[in-house]
C-alpha positions as CSV (number, residue, x, y, z in Angstrom):
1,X,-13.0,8.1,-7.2
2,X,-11.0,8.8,-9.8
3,X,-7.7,11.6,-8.7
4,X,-6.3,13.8,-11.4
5,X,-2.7,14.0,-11.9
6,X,-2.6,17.4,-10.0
7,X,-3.8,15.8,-6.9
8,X,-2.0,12.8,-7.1
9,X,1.3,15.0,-7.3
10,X,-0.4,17.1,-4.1
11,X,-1.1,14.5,-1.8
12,X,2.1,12.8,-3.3
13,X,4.1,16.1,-1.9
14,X,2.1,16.3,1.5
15,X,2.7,12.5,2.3
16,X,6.7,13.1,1.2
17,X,6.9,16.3,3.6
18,X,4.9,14.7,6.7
19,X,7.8,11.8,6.2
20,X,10.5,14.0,6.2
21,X,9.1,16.3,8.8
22,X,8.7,13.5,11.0
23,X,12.3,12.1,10.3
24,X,13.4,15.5,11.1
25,X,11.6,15.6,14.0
26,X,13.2,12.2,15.3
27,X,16.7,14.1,14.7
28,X,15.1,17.5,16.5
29,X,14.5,15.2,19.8
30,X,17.3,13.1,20.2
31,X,17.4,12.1,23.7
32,X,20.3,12.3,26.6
33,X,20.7,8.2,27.5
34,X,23.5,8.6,30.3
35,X,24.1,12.1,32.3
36,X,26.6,12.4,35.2
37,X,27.3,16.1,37.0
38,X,29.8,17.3,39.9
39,X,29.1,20.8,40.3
40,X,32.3,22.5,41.5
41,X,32.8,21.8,45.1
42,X,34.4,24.7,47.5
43,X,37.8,24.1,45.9
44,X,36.3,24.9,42.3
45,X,37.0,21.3,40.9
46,X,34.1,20.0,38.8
47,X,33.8,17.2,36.2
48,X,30.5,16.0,33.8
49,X,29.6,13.0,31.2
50,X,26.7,12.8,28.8
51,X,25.9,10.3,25.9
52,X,23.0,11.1,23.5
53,X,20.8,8.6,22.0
54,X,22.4,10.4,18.0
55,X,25.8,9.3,19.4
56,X,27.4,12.8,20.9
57,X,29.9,11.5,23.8
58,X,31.3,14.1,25.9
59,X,33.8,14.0,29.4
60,X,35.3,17.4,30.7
61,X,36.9,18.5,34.3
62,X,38.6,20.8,35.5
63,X,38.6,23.6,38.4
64,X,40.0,27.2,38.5
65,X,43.0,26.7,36.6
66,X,41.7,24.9,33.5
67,X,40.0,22.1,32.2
68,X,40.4,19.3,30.2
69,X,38.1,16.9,28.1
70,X,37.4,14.7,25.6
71,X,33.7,15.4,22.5
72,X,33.2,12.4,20.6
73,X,30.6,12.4,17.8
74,X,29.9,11.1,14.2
75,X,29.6,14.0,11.4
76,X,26.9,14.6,8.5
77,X,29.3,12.9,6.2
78,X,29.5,9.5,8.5
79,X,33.1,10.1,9.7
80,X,33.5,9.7,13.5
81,X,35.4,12.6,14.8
82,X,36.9,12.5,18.5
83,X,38.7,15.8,19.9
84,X,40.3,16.6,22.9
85,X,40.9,19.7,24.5
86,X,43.3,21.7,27.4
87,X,41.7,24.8,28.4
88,X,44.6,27.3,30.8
89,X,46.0,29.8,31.2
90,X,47.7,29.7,28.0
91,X,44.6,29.7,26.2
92,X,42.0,26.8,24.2
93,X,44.2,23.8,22.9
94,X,42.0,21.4,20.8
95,X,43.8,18.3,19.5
96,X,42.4,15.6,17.1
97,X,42.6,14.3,13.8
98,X,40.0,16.4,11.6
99,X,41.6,19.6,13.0
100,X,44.3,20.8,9.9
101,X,48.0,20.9,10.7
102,X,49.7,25.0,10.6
103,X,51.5,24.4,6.9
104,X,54.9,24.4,7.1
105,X,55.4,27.9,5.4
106,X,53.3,29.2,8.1
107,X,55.7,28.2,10.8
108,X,58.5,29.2,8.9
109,X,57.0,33.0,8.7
110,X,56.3,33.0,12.5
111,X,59.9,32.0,13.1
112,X,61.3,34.6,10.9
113,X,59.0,37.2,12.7
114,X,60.2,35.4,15.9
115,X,63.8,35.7,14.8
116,X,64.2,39.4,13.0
117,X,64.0,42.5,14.6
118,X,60.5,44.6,14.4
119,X,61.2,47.4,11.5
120,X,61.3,51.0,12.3
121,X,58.1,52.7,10.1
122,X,59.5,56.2,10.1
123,X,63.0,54.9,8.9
124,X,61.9,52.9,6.7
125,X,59.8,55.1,4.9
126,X,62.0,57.9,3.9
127,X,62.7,58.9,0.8
């Protein structure tokens, strides 16, 4: 049977995609390998674990006052990434390498703002 070059490039295509679909599907259905759950108990204190088969680590507790935990994971670019976190009543602290540092002139205008008195709009504005 002899295939033109159209559909050699057509069942080329189809067989590429099918490949590709199925390594996405792989990706789609990655499965949960370790799981561990305390609900929160009367007190409110609670605490979980999972690893996935794609490499996604994650530990977290905490009860009514906060929590705290620990996401471990690799990226699209290959770089493993590890963050921890402090979640209270002063708000969502995340900690960890990949996260930028405030630049220096940043802290430097918050302390001026810190340090200066709030202006007066109508003052200021008259001519």
């Amino acid at each position: 049977m002899m295939w033109s070059f159209g559909k050699l490039l057509l069942a080329f295509a189809v067989a590429s995609a099918t490949a590709t679909a199925t390594a996405n599907a792989a990706t789609l259905f990655d499965r949960t390998i370790y799981y561990h759950n305390t609900p929160p108990n009367a007190a409110g204190h609670y605490q979980f674990e999972f690893q996935t088969t794609n490499g996604i680590t994650t530990k977290a507790a905490g009860n009514e006052n906060g929590a705290v935990g620990v996401v471990q994971f690799v990226s699209l670019e290959g770089i493993p990434i590890t963050f921890t976190y402090v979640a209270d009543a002063n708000g969502y602290h995340p900690e960890g390498e990949h996260i930028p540092a405030v630049p220096l002139h940043v802290l430097r205008q918050l302390e001026y703002i810190r340090t200066h008195p709030a202006v007066d709009e109508r003052r200021s504005r008259r001519w």
